[in-house]
C-alpha positions in Angstrom: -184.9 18.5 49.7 -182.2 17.4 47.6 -179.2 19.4 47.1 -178.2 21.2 43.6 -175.5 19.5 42.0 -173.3 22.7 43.0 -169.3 21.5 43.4 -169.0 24.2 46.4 -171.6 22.8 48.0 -170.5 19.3 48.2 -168.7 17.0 50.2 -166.1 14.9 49.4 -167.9 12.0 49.3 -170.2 13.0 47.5 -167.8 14.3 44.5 -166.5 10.8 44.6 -169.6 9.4 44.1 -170.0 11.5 40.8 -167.1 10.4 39.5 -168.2 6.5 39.9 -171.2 7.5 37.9 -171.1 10.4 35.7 -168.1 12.1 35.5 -169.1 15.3 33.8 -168.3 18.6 35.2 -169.8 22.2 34.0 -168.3 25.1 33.9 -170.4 28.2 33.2 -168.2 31.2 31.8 -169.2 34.6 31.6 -168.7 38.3 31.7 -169.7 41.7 34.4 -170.8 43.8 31.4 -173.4 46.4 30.4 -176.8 44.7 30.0 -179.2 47.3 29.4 -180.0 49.6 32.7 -182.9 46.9 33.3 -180.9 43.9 34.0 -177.5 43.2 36.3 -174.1 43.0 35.1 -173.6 39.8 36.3 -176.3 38.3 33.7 -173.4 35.7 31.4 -172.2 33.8 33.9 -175.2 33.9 35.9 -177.7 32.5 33.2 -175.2 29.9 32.1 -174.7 28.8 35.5 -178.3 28.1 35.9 -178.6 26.1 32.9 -176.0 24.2 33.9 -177.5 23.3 37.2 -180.7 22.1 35.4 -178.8 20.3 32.8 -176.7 18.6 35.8 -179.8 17.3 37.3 -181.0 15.6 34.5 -177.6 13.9 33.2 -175.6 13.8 36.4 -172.3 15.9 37.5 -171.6 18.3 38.9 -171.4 22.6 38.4 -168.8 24.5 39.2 -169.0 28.6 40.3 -169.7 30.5 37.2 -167.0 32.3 36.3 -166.6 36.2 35.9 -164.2 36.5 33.3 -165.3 38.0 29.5 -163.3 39.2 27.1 -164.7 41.0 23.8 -167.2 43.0 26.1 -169.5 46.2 26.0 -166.3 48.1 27.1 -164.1 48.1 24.1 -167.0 47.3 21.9 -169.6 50.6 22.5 -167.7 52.1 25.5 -169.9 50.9 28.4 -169.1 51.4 32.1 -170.0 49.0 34.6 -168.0 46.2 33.1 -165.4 44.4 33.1 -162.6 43.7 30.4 -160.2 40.8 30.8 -157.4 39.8 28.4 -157.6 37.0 26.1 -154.3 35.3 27.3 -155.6 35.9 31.0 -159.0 33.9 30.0 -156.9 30.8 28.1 -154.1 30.5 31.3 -157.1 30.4 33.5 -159.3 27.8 31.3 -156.2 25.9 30.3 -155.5 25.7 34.5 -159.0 24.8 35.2 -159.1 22.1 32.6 -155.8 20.8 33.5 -157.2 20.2 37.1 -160.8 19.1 36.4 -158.5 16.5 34.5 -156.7 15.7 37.2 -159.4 15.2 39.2 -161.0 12.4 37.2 -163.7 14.3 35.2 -164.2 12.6 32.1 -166.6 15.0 30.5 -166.0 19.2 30.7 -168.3 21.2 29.3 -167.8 24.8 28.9 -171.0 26.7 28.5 -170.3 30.0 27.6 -172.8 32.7 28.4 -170.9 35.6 27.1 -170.0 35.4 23.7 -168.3 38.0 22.0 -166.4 36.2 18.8 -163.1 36.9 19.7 -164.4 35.8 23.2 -165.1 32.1 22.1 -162.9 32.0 19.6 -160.6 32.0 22.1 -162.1 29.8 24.6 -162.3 27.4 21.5 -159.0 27.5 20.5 -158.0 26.2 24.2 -160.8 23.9 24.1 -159.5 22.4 20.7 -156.1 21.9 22.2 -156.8 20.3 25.6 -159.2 17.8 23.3 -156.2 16.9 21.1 -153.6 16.7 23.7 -155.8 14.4 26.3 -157.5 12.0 24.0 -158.9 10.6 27.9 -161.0 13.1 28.2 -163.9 15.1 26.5 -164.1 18.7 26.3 -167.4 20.3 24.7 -167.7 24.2 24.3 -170.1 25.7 23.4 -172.9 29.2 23.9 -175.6 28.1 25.4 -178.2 29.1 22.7 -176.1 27.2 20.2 -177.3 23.5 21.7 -181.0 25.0 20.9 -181.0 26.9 17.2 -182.6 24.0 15.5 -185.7 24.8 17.5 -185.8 28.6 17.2 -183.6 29.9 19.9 -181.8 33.0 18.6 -179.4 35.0 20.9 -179.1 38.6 21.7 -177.3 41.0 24.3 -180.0 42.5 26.9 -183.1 42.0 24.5 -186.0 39.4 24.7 -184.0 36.3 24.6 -181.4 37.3 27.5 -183.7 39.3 29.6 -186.7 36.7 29.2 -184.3 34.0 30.4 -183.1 36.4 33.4 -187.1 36.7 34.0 -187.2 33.2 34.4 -184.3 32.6 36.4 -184.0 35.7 39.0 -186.6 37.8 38.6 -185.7 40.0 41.0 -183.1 41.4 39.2 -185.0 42.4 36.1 -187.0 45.9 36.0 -187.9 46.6 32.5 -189.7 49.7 33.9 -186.3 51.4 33.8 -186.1 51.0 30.2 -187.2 54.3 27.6 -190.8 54.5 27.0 -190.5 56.6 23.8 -188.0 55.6 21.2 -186.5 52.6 19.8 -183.8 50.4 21.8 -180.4 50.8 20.1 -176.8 49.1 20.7 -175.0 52.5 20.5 -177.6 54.4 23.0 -178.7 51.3 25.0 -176.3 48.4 24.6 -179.2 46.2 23.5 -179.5 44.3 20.6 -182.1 41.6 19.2 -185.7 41.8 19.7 -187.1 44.1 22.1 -187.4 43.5 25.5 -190.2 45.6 26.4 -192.3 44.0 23.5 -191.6 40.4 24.1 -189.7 39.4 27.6 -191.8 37.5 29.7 -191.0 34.9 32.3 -193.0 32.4 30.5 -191.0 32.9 27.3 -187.9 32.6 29.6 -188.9 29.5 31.0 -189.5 28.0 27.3 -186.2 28.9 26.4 -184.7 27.6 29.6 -186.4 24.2 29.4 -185.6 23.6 25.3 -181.8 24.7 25.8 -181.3 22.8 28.9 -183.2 19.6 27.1 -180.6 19.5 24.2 -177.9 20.5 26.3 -178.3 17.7 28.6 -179.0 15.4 25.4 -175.7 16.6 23.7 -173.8 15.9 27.3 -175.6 12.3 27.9 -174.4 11.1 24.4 -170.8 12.4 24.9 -170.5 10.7 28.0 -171.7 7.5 26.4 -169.5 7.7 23.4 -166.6 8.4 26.1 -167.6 5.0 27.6 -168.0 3.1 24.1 -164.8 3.9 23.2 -162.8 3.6 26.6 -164.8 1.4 28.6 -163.1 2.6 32.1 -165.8 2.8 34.2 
């Protein structure tokens, strides 16, 4: 069975052949934050990471590790445990570092997919993002949350309702137990730490997996016409 295109998981060799073919890397940033007592903490990176590994399939590259590391979270926003806060100049070294290597390395396309995203969150991921593309015209950097790619077809975000928990459905199941959730009142940010359409009315795994399929469609469309632009206009590969 062949391999996902996981960077871990891969040999040398194998990397190298990437980079003769489609040198796109992803990396899929997120946050440990409150998501509702029915799903895990770990849900940002987690579902980013796995769209990124279906996306990778279809256009080539390869996916890093997601990354744990949100700023703008359910901590300083409602006051919710079980997550946690990192700094915005902590985030930018660290994505300005990982850039700066992936570079180095010979990746031609880096997409940030961002599964957490608080605004002052990916407004500073973008402002990095912005400034790596302007300095290192020889590269490509896209950034982006991963409903974003798919809002011309009706995909609207949340935190912990339908859309993110349908998604987790979808994509690990196991750690989903809407039974957990209140039975007899309204879902509320300030009570619950959910927001958007009710997960208990319209989460499904089949509604997750027609989510998963139209974002990781455009996403891999929007990545596949980057990296062809990239080799229109530098032609060195």
């Amino acid at each position: 069975m062949e391999r996902a295109p996981r960077y871990e998981l891969m040999r040398p060799s194998e990397i190298e052949a990437v980079l003769k073919t489609a040198p796109i890397v992803y990396i899929p940033w997120g946050a440990l934050e409150w998501h509702g007592v029915h799903n895990c903490v770990g849900l940002d990176a987690l579902k980013a990471h796995a769209i990124c590994v279906d996306a990778a399939k279809k256009t080539g590259g390869v996916v890093l590790p997601p990354v744990f590391a949100g700023f703008h979270t359910m901590k300083p926003y409602k006051g919710f445990k079980h997550t946690i806060e990192i700094s915005a100049e902590t985030i930018q070294k660290l994505l300005r570092e990982c850039l700066e290597q992936l570079r180095d390395e010979g990746f031609k396309v880096l997409v940030i997919l961002m599964g957490h995203y608080g605004k002052a969150h990916v407004d500073a991921v973008m402002e990095v993002c912005n400034e790596f593309n302007s300095s290192y015209p020889d590269v490509t950097v896209l950034a982006f949350p991963e409903y974003l790619v798919a809002v011309d077809d009706g995909v609207r975000s949340d935190h912990a309702g339908a859309y993110e928990t349908a998604l987790m459905m979808h994509y690990y199941p196991e750690t989903v137990d809407l039974s957990l959730l209140p039975k007899d009142r309204p879902l509320t940010v300030d009570e619950d730490g959910i927001g958007g359409e009710d997960p208990r009315e319209k989460a499904t795994a089949e509604y997750g997996k027609w989510l998963a399929e139209t974002i990781v469609n455009r996403l891999a469309e929007k990545v596949t016409n980057a990296l062809n632009k990239f080799k229109t206009l530098h032609r060195c590969f």
